[in-house]
C-alpha positions, 0 to 999 in steps of 0.5 A: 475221112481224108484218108479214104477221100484220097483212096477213092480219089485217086487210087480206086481209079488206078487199082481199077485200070489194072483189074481191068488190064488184067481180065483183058489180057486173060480175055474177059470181056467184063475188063472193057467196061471196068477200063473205060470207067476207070480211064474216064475218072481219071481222065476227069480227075486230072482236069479237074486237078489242072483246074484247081492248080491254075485258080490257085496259082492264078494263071486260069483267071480271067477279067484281069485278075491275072496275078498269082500269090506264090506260096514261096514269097516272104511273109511281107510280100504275100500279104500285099499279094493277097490284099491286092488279089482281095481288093480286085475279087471286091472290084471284079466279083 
């Protein structure tokens, strides 16, 4: 299943730019339609891809939960790191 989320995701889109680059450059019209749909997905996925990356990382938060666990620290570290984060989403639902 994961498999075939990251071939929907993230190759159909990309296998549907050049099909639609192809029957461009051949002179087809059906390639117009294919290209602007497939460059919208993508357009869309890659927001939604920076979305996701700044609500981990933390630095797309708001109302003072600006703080970011990083994935790198010591076991130690992110552990307060985590609980800190945990009592402000308790505090700032």
């Amino acid at each position: 299943m994961v498999i075939a989320g990251w071939i929907a995701v993230i190759f159909a889109p990309i296998i549907a730019v050049i099909i639609g680059f192809l029957l461009r450059s051949k002179g087809d019209r059906r390639g117009n339609p294919i290209l602007a749909v497939s460059l919208t997905i993508c357009a869309i996925g890659l927001i939604v891809a920076v979305i996701v990356i700044s609500a981990v990382s933390g630095a797309g938060s708001s109302g003072g939960l600006g703080t970011g666990c990083a994935f790198n620290q010591s076991g130690a570290a992110r552990h307060d790191c985590l609980r800190q984060l945990d009592r402000q989403l308790r505090v700032n639902p």
